[in-house]
MOPAC internal coordinates of N, CA, C and O (Angstrom, degrees):
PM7 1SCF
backbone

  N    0.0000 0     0.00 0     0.00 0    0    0    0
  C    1.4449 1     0.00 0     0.00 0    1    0    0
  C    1.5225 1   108.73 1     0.00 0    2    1    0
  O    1.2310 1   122.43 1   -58.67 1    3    2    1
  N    1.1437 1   112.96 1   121.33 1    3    2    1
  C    1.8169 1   125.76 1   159.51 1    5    3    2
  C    1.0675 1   110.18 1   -29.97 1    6    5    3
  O    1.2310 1   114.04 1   -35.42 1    7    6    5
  N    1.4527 1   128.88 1   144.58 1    7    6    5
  C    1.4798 1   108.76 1   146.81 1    9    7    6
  C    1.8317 1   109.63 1  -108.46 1   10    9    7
  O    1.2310 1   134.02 1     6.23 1   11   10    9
  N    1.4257 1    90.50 1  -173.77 1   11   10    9
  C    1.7037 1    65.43 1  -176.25 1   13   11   10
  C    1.8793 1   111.70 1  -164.09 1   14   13   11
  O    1.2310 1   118.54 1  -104.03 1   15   14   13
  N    1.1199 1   120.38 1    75.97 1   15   14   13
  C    1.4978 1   143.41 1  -179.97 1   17   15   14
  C    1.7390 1   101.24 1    -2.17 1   18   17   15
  O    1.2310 1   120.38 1   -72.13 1   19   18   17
  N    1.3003 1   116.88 1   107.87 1   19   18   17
  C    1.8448 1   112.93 1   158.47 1   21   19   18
  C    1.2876 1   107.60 1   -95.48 1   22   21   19
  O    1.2310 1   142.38 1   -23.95 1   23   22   21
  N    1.5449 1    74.14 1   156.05 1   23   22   21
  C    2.0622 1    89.33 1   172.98 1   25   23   22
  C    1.5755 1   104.46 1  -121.85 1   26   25   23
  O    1.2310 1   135.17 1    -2.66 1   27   26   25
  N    0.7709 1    88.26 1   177.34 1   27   26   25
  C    1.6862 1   103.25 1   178.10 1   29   27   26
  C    1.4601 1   101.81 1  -136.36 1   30   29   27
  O    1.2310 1   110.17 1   -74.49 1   31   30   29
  N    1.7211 1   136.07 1   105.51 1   31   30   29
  C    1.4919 1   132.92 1   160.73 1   33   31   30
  C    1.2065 1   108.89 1  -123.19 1   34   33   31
  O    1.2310 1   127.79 1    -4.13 1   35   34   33
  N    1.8933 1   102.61 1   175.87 1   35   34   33
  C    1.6277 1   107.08 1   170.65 1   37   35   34
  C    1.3115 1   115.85 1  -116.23 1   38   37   35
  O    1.2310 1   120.26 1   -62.44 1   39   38   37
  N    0.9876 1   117.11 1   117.56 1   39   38   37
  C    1.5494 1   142.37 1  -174.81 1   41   39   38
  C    1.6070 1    88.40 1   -37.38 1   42   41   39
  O    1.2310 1   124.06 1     5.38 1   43   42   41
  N    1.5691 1   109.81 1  -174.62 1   43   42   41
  C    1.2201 1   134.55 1  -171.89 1   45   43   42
  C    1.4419 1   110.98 1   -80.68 1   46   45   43
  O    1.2310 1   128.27 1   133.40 1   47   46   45
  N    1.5676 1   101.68 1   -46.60 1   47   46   45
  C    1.4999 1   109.46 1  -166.63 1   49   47   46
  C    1.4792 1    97.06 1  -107.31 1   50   49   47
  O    1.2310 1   115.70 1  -127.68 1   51   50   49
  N    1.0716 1   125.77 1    52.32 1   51   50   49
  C    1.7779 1   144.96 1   153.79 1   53   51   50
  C    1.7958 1   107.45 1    74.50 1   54   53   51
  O    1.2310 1   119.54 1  -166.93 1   55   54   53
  N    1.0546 1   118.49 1    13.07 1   55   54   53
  C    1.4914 1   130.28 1  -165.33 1   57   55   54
  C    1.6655 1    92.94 1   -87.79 1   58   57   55
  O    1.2310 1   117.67 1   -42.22 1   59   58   57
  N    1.7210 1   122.05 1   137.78 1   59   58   57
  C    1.0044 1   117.76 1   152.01 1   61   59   58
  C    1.7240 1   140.90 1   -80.72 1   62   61   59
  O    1.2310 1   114.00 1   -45.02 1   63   62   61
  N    1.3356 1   128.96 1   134.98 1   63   62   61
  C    1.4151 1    90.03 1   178.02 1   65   63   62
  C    1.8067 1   107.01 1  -152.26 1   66   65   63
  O    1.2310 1   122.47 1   -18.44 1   67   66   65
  N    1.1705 1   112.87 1   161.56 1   67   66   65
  C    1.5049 1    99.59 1  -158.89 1   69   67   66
  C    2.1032 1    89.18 1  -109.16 1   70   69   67
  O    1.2310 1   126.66 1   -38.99 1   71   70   69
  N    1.2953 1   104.79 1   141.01 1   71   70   69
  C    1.8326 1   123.33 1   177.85 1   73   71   70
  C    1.6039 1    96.63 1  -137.23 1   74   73   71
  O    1.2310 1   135.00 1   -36.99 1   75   74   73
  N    1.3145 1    88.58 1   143.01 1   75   74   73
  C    1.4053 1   116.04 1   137.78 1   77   75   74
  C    1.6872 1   114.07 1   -47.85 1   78   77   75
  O    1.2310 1   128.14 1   -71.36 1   79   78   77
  N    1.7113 1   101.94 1   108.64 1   79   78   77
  C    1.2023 1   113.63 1   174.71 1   81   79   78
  C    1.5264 1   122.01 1   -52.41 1   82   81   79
  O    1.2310 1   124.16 1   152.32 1   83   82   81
  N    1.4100 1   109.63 1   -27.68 1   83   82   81
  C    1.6861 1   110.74 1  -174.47 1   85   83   82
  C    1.7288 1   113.21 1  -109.75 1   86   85   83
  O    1.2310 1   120.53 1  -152.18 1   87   86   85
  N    1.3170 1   116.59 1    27.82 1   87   86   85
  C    1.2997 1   132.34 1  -178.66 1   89   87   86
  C    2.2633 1   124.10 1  -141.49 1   90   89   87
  O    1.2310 1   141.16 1   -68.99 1   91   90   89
  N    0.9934 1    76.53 1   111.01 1   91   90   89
  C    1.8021 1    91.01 1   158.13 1   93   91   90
  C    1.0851 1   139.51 1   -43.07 1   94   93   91
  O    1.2310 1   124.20 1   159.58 1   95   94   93
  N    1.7542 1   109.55 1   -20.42 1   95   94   93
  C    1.7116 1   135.65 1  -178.20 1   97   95   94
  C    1.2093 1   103.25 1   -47.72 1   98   97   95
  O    1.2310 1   118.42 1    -9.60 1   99   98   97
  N    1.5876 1   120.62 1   170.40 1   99   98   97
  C    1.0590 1   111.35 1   153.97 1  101   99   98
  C    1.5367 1   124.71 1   -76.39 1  102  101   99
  O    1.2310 1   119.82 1     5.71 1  103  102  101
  N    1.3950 1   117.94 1  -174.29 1  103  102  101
  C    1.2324 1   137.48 1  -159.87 1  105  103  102
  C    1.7950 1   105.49 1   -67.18 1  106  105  103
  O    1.2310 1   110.44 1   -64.50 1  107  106  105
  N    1.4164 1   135.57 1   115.50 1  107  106  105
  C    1.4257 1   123.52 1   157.83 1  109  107  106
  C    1.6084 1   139.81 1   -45.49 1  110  109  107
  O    1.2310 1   131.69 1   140.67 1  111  110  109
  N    1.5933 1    95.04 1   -39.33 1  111  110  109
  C    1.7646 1   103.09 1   150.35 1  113  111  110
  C    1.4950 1   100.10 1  -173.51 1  114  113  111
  O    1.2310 1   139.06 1   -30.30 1  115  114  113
  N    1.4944 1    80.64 1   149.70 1  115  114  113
  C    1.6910 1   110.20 1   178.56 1  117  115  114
  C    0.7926 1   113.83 1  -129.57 1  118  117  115
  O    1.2310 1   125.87 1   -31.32 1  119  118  117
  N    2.2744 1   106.33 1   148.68 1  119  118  117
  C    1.2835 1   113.53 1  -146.15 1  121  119  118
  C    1.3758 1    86.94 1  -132.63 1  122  121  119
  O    1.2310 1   119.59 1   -49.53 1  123  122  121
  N    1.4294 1   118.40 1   130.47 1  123  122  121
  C    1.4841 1   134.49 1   168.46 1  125  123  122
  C    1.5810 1   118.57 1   -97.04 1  126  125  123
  O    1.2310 1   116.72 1   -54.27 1  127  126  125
  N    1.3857 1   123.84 1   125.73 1  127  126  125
  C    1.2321 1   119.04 1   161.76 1  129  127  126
  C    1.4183 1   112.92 1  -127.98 1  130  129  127
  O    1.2310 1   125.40 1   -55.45 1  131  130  129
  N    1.3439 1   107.23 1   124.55 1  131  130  129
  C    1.6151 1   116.00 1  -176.20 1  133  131  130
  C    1.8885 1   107.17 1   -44.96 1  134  133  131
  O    1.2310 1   117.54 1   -24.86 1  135  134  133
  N    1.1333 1   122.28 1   155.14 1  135  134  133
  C    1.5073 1   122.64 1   145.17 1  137  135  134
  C    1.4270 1   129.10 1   -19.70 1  138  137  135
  O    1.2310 1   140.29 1   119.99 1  139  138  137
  N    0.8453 1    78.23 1   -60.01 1  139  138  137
  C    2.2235 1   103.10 1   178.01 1  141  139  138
  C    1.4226 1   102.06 1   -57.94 1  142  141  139
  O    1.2310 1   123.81 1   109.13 1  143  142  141
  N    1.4454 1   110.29 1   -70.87 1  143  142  141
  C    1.6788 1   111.43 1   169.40 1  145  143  142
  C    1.9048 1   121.73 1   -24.85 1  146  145  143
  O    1.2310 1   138.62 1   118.32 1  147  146  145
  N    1.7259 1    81.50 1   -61.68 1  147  146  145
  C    1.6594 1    96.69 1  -158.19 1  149  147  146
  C    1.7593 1    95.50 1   -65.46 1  150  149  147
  O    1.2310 1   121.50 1   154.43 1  151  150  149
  N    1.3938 1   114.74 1   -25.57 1  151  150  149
  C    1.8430 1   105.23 1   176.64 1  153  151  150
  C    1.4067 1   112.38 1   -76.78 1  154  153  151
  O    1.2310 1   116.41 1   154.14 1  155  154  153
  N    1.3273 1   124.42 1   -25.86 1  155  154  153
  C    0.8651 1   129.10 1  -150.14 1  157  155  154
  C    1.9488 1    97.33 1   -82.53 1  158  157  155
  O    1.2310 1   127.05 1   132.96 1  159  158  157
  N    1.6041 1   104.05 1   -47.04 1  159  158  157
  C    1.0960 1   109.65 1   165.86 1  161  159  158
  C    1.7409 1   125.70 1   -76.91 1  162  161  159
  O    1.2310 1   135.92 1  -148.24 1  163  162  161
  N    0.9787 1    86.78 1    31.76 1  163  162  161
  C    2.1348 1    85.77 1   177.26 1  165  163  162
  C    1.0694 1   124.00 1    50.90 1  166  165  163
  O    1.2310 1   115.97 1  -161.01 1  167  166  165
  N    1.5401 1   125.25 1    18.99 1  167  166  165
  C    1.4847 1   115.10 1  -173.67 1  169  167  166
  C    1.3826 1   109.11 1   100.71 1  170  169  167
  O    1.2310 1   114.71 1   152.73 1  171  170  169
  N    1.9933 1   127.63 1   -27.27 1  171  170  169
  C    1.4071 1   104.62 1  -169.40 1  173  171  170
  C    1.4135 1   100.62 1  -108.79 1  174  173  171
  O    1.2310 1   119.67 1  -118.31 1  175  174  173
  N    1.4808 1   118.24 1    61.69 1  175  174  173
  C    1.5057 1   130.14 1   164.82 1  177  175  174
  C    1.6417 1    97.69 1   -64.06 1  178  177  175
  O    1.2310 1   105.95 1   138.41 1  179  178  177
  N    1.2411 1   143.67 1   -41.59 1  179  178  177
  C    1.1945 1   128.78 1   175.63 1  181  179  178
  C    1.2399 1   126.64 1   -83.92 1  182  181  179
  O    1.2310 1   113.46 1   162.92 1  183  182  181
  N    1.2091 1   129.98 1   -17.08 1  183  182  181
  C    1.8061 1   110.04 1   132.22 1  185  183  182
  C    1.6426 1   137.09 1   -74.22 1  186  185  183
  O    1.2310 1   123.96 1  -161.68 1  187  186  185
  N    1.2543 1   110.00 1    18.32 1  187  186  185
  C    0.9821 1   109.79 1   174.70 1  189  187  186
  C    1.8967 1    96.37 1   -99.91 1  190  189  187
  O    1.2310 1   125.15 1   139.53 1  191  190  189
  N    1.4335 1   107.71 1   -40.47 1  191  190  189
  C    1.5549 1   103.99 1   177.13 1  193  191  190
  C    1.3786 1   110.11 1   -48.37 1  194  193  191
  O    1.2310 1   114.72 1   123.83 1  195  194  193
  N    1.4795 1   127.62 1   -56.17 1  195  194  193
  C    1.4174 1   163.41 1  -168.68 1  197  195  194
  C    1.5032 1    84.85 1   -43.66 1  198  197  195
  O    1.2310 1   113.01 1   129.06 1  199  198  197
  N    1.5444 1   130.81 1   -50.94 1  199  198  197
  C    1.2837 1   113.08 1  -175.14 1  201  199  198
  C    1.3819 1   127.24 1  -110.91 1  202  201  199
  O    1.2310 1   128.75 1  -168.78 1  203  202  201
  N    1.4333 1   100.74 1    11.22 1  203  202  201
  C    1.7476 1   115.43 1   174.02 1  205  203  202
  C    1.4498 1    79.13 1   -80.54 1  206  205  203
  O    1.2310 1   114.94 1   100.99 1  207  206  205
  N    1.6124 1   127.20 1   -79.01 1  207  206  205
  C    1.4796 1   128.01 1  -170.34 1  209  207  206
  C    1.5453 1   117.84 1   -21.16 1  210  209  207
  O    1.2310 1   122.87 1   124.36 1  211  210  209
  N    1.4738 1   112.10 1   -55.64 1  211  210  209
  C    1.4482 1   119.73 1  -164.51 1  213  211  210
  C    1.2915 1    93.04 1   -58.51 1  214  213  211
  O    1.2310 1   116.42 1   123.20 1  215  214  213
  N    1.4581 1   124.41 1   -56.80 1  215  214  213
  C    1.8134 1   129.17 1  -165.69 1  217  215  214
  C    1.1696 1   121.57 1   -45.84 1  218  217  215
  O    1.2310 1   124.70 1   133.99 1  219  218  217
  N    1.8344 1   108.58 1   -46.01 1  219  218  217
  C    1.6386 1   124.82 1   174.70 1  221  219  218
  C    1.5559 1   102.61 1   -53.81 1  222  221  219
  O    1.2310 1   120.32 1   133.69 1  223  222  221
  N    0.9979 1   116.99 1   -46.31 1  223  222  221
  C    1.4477 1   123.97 1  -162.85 1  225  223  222
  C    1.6490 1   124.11 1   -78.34 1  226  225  223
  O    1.2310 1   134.08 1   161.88 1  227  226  225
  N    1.6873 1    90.37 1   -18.12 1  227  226  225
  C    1.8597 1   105.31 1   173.44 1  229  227  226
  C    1.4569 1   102.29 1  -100.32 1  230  229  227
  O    1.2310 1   116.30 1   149.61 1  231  230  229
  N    1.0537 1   124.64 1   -30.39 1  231  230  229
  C    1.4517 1   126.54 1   161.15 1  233  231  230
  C    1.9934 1   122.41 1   -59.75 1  234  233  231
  O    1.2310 1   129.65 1   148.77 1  235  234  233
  N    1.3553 1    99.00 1   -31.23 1  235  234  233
  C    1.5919 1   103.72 1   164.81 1  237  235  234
  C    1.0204 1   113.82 1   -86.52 1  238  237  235
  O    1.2310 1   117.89 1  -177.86 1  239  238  237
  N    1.0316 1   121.63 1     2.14 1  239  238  237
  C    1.9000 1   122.92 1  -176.81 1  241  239  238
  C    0.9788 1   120.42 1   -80.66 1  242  241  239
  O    1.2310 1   123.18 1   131.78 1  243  242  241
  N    1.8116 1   111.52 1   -48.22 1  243  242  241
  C    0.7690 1   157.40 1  -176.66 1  245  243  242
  C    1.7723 1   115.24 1   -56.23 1  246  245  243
  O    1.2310 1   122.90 1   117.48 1  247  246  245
  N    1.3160 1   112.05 1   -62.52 1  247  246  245
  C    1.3980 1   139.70 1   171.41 1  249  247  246
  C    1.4374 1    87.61 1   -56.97 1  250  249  247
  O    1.2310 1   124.99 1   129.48 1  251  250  249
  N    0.7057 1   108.03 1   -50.52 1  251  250  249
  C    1.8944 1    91.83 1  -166.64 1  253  251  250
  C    1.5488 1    95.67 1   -91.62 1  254  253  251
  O    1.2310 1   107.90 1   156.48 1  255  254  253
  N    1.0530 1   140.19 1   -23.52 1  255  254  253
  C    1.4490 1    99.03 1   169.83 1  257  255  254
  C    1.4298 1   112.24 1   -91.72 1  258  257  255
  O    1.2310 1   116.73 1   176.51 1  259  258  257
  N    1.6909 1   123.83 1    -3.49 1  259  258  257
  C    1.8255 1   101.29 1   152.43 1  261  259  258
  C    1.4538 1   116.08 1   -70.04 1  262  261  259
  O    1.2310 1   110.55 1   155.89 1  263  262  261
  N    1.3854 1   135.37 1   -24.11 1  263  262  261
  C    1.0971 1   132.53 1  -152.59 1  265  263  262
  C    1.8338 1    90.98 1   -82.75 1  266  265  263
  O    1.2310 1   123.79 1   136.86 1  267  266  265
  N    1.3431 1   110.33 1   -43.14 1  267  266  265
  C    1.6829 1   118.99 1   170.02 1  269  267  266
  C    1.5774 1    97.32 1   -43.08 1  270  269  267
  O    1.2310 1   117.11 1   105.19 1  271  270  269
  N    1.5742 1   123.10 1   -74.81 1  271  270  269
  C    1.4491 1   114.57 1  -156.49 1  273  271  270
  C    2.2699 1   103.80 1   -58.71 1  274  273  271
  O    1.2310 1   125.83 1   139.77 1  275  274  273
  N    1.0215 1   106.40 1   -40.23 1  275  274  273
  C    1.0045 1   106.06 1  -177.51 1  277  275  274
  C    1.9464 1   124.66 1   -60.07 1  278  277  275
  O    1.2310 1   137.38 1   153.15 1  279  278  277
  N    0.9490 1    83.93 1   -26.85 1  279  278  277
  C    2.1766 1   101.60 1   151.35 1  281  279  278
  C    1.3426 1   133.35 1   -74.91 1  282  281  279
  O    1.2310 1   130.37 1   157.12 1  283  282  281
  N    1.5799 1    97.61 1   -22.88 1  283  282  281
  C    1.4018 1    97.26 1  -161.01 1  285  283  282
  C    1.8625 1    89.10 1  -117.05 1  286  285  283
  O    1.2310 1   118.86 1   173.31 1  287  286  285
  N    1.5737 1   119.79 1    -6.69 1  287  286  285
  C    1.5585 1   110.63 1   156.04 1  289  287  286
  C    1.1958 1   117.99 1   -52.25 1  290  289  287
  O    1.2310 1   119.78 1   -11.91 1  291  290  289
  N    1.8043 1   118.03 1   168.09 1  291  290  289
  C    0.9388 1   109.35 1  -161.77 1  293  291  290
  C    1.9578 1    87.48 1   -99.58 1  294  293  291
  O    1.2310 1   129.99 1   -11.63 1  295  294  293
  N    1.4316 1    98.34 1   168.37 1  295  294  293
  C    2.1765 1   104.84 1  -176.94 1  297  295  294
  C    1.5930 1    88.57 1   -99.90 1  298  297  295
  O    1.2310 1   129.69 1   -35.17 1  299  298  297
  N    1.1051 1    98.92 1   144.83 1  299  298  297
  C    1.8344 1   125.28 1  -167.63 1  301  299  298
  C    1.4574 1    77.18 1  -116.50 1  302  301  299
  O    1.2310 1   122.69 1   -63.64 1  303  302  301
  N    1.8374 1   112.45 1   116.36 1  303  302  301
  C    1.4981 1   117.26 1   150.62 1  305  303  302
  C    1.4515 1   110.14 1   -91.51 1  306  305  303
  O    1.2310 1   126.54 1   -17.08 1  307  306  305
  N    1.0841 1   105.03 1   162.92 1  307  306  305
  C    1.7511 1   106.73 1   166.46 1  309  307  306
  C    1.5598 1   101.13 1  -127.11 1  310  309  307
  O    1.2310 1   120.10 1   180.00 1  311  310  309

C-alpha cells in the first residue's frame, strides 16, 4: 500500500479542503461556511475546518483498525 501525504488548504473562494499533497486531483472533501458562519466565527472558520478534518480522519482510522481485528479473529465453523 502507497502511502500518501494530505494537506489541508483554502481554496480561492474561502472554502476549506483537504488533498493529497503530491496530486492535482480533485479535492477529498470540502468544507463550506456560509458568510454568516465565517462572521460569526471571527475569521477562525479555518480552524474550525482543521478540526472537523482531523476528527473524520481519527474516526477512519479507527474503522479500519476494527475492521483489521475483525479479519484477523479467528471463523467459528459449526
Amino acid at each position: 500500500m502507497t502511502t500518501s501525504f494530505l494537506e489541508i488548504i483554502e481554496l480561492s473562494d474561502g472554502d476549506v479542503a483537504l488533498q493529497k499533497a503530491d496530486s492535482e486531483d480533485e479535492q477529498l472533501v470540502t468544507i463550506h461556511f456560509s458568510d454568516e458562519a465565517k462572521a460569526m466565527l471571527q475569521g477562525d472558520y479555518v480552524q474550525i475546518a482543521k478540526g472537523m478534518i482531523q476528527a473524520g480522519l481519527q474516526i477512519v482510522g479507527r474503522m479500519q483498525e476494527e475492521a483489521e481485528q475483525l479479519e484477523e479473529a479467528p471463523k467459528i465453523v459449526h
